[in-house]
Structure formats: C-alpha cells, structure tokens
C-alpha positions as CSV (number, residue, x, y, z in Angstrom):
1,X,109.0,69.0,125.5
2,X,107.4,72.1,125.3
3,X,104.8,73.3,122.6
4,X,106.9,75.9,121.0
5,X,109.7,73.1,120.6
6,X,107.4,70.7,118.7
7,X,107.2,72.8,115.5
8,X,110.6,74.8,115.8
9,X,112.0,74.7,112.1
10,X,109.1,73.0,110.5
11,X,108.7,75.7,107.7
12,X,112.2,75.9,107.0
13,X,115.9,76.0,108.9
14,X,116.5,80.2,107.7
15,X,115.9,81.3,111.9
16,X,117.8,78.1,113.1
17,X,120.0,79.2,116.2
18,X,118.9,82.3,115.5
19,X,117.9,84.2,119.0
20,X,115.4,87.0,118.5
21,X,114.1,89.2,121.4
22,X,110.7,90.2,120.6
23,X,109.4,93.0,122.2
24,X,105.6,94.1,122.8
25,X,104.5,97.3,123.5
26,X,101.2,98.7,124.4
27,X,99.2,99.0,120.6
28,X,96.5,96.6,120.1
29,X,98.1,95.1,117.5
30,X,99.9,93.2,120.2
31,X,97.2,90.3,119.5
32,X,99.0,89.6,116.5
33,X,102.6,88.9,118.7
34,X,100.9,85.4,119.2
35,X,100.8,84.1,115.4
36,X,104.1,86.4,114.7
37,X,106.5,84.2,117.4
38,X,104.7,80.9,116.6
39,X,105.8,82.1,112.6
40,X,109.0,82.7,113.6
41,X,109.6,79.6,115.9
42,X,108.4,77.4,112.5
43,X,111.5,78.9,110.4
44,X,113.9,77.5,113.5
45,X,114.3,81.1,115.6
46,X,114.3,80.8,119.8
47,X,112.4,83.7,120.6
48,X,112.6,86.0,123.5
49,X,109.3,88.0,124.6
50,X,109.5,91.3,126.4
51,X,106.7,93.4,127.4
52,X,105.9,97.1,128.4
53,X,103.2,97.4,131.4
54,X,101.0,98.7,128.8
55,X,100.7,95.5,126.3
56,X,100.8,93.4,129.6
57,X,96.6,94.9,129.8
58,X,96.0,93.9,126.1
59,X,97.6,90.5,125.7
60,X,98.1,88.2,129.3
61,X,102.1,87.6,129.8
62,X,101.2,83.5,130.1
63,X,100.4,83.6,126.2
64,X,103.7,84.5,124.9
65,X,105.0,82.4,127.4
66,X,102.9,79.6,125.8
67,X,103.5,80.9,122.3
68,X,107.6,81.0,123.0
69,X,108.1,78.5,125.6
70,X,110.1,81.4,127.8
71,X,108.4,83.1,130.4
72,X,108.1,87.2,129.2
73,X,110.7,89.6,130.8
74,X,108.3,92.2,132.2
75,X,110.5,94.3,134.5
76,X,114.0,95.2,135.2
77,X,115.6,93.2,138.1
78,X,119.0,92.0,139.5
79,X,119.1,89.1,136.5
80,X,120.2,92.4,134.3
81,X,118.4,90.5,131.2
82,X,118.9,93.3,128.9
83,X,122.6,93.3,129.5
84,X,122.9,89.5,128.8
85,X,120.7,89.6,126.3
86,X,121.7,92.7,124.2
87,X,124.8,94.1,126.0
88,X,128.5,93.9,124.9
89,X,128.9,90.5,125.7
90,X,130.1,87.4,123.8
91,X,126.4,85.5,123.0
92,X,124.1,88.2,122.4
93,X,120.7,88.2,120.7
94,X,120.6,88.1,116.5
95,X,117.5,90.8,116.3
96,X,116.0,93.2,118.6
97,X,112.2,92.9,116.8
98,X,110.0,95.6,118.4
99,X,106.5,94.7,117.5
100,X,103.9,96.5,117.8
101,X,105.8,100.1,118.4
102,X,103.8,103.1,119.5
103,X,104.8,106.6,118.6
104,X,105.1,107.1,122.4
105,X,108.2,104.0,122.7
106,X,109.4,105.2,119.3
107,X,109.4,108.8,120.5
108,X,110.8,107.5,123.8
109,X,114.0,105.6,122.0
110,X,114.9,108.6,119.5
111,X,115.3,110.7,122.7
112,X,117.5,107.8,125.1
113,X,114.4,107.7,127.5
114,X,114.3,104.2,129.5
115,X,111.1,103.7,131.5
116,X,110.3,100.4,130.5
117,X,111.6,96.8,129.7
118,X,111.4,97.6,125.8
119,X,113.3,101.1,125.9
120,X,116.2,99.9,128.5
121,X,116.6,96.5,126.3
122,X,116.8,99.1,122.9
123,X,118.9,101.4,124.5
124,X,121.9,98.6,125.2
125,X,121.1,96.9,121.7
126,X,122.0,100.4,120.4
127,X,124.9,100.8,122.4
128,X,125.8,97.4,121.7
129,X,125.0,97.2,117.8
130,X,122.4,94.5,117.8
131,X,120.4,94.9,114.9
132,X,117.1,96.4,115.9
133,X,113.8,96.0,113.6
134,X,110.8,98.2,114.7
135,X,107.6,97.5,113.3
136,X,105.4,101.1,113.9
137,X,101.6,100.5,115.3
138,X,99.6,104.0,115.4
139,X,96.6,105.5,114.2
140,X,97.3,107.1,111.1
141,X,96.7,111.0,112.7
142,X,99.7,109.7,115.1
143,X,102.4,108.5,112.6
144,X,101.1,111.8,110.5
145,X,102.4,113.9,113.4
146,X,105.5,115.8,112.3
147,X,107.3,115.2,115.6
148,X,106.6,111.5,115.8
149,X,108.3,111.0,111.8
150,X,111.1,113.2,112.7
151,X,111.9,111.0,115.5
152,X,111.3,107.9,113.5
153,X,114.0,109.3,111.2
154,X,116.1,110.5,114.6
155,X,115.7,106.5,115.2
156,X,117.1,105.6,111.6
157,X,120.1,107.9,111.9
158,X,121.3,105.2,115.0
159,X,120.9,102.2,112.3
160,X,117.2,101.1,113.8
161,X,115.3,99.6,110.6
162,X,111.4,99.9,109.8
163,X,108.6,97.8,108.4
164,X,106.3,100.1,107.0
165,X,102.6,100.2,108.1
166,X,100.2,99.3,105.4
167,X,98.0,102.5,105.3
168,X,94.2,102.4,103.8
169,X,92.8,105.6,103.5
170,X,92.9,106.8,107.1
171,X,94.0,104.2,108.7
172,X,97.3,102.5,109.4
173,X,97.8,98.7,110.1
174,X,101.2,96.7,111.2
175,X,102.5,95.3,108.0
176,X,101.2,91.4,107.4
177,X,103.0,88.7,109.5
178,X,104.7,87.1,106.2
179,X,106.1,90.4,105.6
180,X,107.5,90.9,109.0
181,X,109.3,87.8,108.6
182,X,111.2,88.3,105.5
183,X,112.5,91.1,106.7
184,X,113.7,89.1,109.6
185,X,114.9,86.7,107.2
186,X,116.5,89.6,105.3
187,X,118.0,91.4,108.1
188,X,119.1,88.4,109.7
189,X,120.5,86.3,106.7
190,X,124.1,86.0,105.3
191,X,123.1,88.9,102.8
192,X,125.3,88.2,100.0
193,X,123.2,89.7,97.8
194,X,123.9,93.2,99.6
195,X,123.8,96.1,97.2
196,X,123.4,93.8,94.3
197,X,120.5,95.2,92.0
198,X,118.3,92.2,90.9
199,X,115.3,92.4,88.1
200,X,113.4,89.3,87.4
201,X,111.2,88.8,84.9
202,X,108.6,85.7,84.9
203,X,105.2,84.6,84.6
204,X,103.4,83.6,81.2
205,X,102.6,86.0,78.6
206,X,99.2,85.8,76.9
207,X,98.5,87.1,73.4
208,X,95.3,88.4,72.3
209,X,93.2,86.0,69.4
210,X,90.6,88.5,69.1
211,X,89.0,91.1,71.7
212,X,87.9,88.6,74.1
213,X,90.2,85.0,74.2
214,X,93.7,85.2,75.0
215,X,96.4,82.2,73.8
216,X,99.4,81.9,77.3
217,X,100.8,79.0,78.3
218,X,100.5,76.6,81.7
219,X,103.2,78.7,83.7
220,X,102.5,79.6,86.9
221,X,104.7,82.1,88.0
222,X,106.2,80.5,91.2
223,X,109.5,80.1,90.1
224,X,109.8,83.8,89.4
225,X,107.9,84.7,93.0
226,X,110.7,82.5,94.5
227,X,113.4,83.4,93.0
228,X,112.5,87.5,94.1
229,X,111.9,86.1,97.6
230,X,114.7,84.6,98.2
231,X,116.8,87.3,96.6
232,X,115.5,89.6,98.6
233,X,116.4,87.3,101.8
234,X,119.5,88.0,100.9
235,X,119.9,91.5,100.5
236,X,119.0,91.7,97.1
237,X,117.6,95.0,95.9
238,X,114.8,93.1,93.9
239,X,112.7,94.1,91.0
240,X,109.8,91.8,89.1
241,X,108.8,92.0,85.8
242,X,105.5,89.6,86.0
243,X,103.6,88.4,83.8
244,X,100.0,86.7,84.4
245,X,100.9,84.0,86.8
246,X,98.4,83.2,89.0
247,X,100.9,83.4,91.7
248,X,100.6,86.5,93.9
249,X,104.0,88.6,94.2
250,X,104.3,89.9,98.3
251,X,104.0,93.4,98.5
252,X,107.7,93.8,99.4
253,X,108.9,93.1,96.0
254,X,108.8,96.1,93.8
255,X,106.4,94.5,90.6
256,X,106.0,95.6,87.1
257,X,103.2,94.0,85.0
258,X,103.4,93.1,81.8
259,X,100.5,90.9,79.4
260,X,102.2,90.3,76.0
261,X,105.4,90.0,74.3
262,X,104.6,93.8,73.3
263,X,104.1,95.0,76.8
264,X,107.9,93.4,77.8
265,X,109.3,94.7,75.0
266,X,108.0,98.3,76.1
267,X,109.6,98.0,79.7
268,X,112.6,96.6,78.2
269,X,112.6,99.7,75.9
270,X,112.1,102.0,78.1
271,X,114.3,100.9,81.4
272,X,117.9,101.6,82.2
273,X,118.9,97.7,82.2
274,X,122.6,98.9,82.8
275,X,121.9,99.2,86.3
276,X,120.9,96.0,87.2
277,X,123.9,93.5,88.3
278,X,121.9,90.3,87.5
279,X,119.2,89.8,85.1
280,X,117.2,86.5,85.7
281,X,114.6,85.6,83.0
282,X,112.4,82.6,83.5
283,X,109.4,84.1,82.0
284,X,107.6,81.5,80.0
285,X,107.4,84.1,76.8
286,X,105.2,82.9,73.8
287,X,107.2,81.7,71.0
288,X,104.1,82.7,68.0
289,X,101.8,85.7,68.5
290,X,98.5,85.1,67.2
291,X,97.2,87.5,64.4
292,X,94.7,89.1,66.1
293,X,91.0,89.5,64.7
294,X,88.5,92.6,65.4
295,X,85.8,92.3,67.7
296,X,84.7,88.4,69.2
297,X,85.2,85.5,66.9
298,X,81.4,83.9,66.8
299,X,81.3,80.8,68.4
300,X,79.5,77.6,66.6
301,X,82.3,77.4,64.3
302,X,83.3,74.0,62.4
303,X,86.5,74.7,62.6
304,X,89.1,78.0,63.5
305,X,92.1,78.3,61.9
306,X,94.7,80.5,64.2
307,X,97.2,82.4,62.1
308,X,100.3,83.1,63.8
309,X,103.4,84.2,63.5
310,X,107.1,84.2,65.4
311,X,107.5,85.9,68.3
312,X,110.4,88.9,68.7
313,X,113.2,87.1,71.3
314,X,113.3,89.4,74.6
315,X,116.8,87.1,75.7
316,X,118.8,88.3,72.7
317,X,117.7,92.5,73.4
318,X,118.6,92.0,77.2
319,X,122.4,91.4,76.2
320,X,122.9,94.5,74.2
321,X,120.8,96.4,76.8
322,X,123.0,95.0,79.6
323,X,126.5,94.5,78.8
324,X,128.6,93.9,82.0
325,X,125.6,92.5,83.8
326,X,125.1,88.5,84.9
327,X,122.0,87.5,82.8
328,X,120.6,83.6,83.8
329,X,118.2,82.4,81.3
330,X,115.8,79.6,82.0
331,X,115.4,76.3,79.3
332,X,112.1,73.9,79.4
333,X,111.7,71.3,77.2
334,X,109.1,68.3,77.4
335,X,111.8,65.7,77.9
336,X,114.9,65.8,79.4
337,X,117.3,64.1,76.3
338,X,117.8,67.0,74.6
339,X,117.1,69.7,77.2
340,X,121.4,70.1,78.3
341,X,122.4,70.8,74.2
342,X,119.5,73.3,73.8
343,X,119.9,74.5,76.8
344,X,123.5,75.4,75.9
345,X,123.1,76.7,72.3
346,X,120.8,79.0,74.0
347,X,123.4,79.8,76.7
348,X,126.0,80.4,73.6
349,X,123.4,82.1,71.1
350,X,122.2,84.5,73.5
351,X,126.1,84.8,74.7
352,X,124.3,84.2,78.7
353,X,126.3,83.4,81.7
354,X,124.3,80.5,83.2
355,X,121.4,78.7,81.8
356,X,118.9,77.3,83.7
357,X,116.6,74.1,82.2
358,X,114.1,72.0,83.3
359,X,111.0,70.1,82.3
360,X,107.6,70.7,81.7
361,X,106.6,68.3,84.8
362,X,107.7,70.9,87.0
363,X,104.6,73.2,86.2
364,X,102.0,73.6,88.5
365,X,103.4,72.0,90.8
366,X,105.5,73.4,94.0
367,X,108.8,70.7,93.2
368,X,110.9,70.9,90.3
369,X,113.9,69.0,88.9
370,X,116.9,71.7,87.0
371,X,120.0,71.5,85.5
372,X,122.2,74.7,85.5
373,X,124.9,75.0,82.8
374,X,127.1,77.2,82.8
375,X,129.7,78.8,79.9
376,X,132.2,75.6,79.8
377,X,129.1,73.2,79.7
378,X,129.3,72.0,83.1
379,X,125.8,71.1,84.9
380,X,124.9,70.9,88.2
381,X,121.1,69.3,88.9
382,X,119.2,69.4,91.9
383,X,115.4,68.3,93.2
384,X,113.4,69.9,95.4
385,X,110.7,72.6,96.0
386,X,110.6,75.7,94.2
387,X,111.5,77.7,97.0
388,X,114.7,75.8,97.8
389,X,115.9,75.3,94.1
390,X,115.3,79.5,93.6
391,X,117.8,79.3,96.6
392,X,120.2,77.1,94.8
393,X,120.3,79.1,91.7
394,X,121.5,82.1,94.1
395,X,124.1,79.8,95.2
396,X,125.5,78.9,92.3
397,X,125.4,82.4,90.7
C-alpha cells in the first residue's frame, strides 16, 4: 500500500471518489502543493499532480509523487493524459485545481495559449466543462497589473472560479490550505444549498455588570462555526452573526459581531432579514441582563447582590422581520425529560419551522446529542460530532 493510501478519508468521506487533477505552476508557493494534496487525500480525494517546467525547479516531481501516490504528468506524450483526464470522455476528472497560478499561466489560459502540461490540460477542461478552480500566486505589483486582472476576469467569463489571495499591505499570499479546500468541498459537493441565502446567528452573548466584568454563558460557538461551514459546502450564500465564542469563524464566512442582547438587537434592526431564505439561531442569548453599575465594583466585598432583569426575545422579532423565510431555532435544557415539550412550545410560540434541542453536555465539547422537531411534533435524534450533526440539520431542512 502506498503512503498516500494509508490516510485517504481519514478527515472525512466529502472527496471520496472524487478525482481532482492538481496542477503546479512555477510560483514559490508550489511548496505548499505538498500539505494541500496530503489535505485533500485525508477528506477521501485521488489526486492527480501536473507540473509546468518551471515549478519542476522549485519543488522535485518525486515529492508529489510521494505526496499523491501517482507519478506527476510533466510533459505531453502519446498517452494524451489531458484528453483522458479532462476531455469529452465518459470518466473525466471532478476538478481541475490550478495551484499556485502565475499571472503568466493565467494570462496564458485567458488567451487559449498551450505551452505547457497545465495550459493544454485547462484548455480541454474548458472545452470539455470540467470545473476549473484557480488559486492566483503573484507578487502583489503583478496581480495589480491592469492586464493581468482583465484577463483574470477574461478567465471568469469561460466559468474558471478563483480563491482569492490573502493580501497584507503589499504583499499577496495563496489563500490558507483550509480555505482552498472548502472551496473544493464547495465546488465539488451536491450544492443544494445553491442560491439559498443563509444568516446564522451563534455564539454567547455577554452583558456588562459594571465597566470591567461581563456575565455570558459556557457556549462555545462551534455549533454556529459548523453549521456556516457546512452550509457553505453546499453552496450556501452564508452569513454569521457571532457572538463571543471562542471559536474562530474561517475567513470565508462573511461575520458580523455582536457582544450583548443590545448589539443583536441593532443588526436585527437594521438588516433586510427578508432576503435571507433560512434563518438559523443557535445563539446561546442571555435570558436576564444585569443592571449595570458605573465604573468597577471594588473588590473585598462580603457579599454582591446582581440586579437583573428579563432579557428582550430576539426569536419572536425574527418572525415578523422574516415572514416567508425557514427560521430553525435551537432548545438546551440541563436534562433531556422535558427538553422535546419545551422544545416545541418554543417551536409553536415563536410560530418556527423546526426546532432544534439538545443538552447542556454537549458544551465544550466537539460531540453532541439533538433532537429536531418539527411543526407536527415529530423528532428525529442523532449523535455525533458537531460538524457532522451541523450536516444533518441541513439534511433535514
């Protein structure tokens, strides 16, 4: 058994049976092609490597070969691999992933010009329509040039998708490895979420007690992260409303902060909520907010009496904001004998079209245990990691 074929599909089974050519061209970013296949082998893809002459003098051929377990196609001969590969034939490729891309092979493809492996093999996936994912790789001076962004937009006009570059002040890197492959996920996934405008709003509030100590809660965040991942998989255009989880949202997902019940109640104020097709809230919103005092409390106290009061309920304003849209709310109780009935008073209070509940065992922790109910009471439940129960919710919605 080969390498690669000892940790295909550890990560997940998203890439499984999915064949992906990967295709190197000559920016020194190419050291990252290593960790990207190896990424992409662990969520189940086979890849294929191709390489320009160019990133053949920054990375040695034998590494992808190790990395991918199939010996890198480096020049055209009478085995016509770009024609079995990404031709109109039967069993061609899933994804045509061209990464790094100079401005020189980007420029080369808006224009038809085939000189190398990479441009001949894009070429036929364009005549072929294999989906083709180009990740650019240029100085920033480079991807500036007026020419080289009217042929990336030349390139777009004939279907090609881009991964951004991240750019820091002058400078311009490939986007992170994670990022490239949820796009690949995305791209290559059953995208029923395609043209469906998503907002999610999670993560724990935190009310102020005075100017220095904030009352929040033990949420996370993750189930909100997942849940705008996974959407986004699927073709989801995704927006998160996040609170202060400690959980990092990817750069991908268009974010919108919020602290308090206050702040939410702004963004719900002043957004458009009409246009979203589904509203998921699993926000873990406070319940009280805490009467705030001026300046720091003094510590050495005896004893600190907290006056607080009900909290304004965000679920209730999201219906009349959102009429015709699918709104999913999310239940938790401490134990699970009474978490189906107030999980569906809320569903029928809040006039929701699927309710979501689980415990409070589930925080902090990566696995979970929910219940979703919808309308006529029926529940369906389901264990499992926060990532694949996000997925099941999408399922079932």
């Amino acid at each position: 058994m080969h390498p690669a074929d000892e940790i295909r599909g550890i990560k997940s089974k998203k890439l499984a049976k999915k064949r992906i050519v990967v295709a190197v061209t000559g920016s020194i970013a190419a050291v990252e092609t290593i960790k990207l296949t190896r990424e992409l082998i662990r969520h189940g893809a086979e890849i294929i490597p191709i390489m320009t002459p160019s990133s053949a003098k920054i990375i040695h051929p034998d590494s992808l070969w190790f990395a991918t377990g199939n010996k890198p196609i480096t020049e055209l001969n009478g085995k016509t691999e770009h024609i079995f590969f990404c031709g109109l034939v039967k069993d061609k490729v899933d994804l045509l992933l061209i990464c790094p891309c100079t401005a020189n092979t980007i420029s080369k493809i808006a224009h038809g010009i085939d000189d190398t492996v990479v441009t001949t093999f894009t070429t036929t996936a364009i005549g072929s329509g294999v989906l083709i994912l180009v990740v650019p790789a240029m100085h920033l001076s480079m991807y500036n040039h007026k020419i080289v962004q009217e042929n990336i937009e030349q390139c777009k006009k004939l279907g090609i998708k881009f991964i951004e570059p991240i750019i820091e002040k002058n400078r311009t890197r490939i986007a992170e490895v994670n990022e490239i492959i949820s796009y690949v996920f995305r791209e290559t996934g059953k995208q029923d979420f395609l043209r469906k405008k998503i907002l999610i709003i999670g993560g724990p509030t935190a009310e102020s007690i005075d100017d220095v100590r904030l009352i929040t809660n033990k949420s996370s965040g993750k189930t909100a992260i997942e849940l705008a991942k996974n959407a986004f998989y699927r073709g989801g255009d995704v927006e998160l409303w996040y609170g202060t989880g400690r959980e990092i949202p990817p750069n991908f997902i268009n974010v919108k902060n919020f602290e308090s019940i206050n702040d939410l109640l702004e963004l719900v104020k002043k957004n458009d909520l009409k246009k979203y097709d589904i509203i998921l809230i699993c926000a873990a919103l406070s319940d009280y907010i805490p009467k705030k005092q001026k300046g720091k409390i003094p510590s050495g106290k005896d004893k600190l009496i907290i006056e607080m009061s009900p909290a304004q309920k965000i679920i209730s304003k999201l219906r009349d904001k959102a009429p015709n849209s699918k709104i999913i709310g999310f239940k938790v109780e401490a134990k699970k004998d009474k978490l189906h009935e107030r999980a569906l008073n809320l569903l029928k209070n809040s006039n929701l079209d699927f309710v979501v509940g689980n415990t409070t065992s589930g925080f902090n922790t990566d696995e979970n245990e929910i219940w979703i109910i919808n309308k006529n009471g029926k529940s369906y439940h389901k264990k499992g990691n926060k990532g694949d129960l996000a997925d099941y919710v999408l399922d079932i919605l």
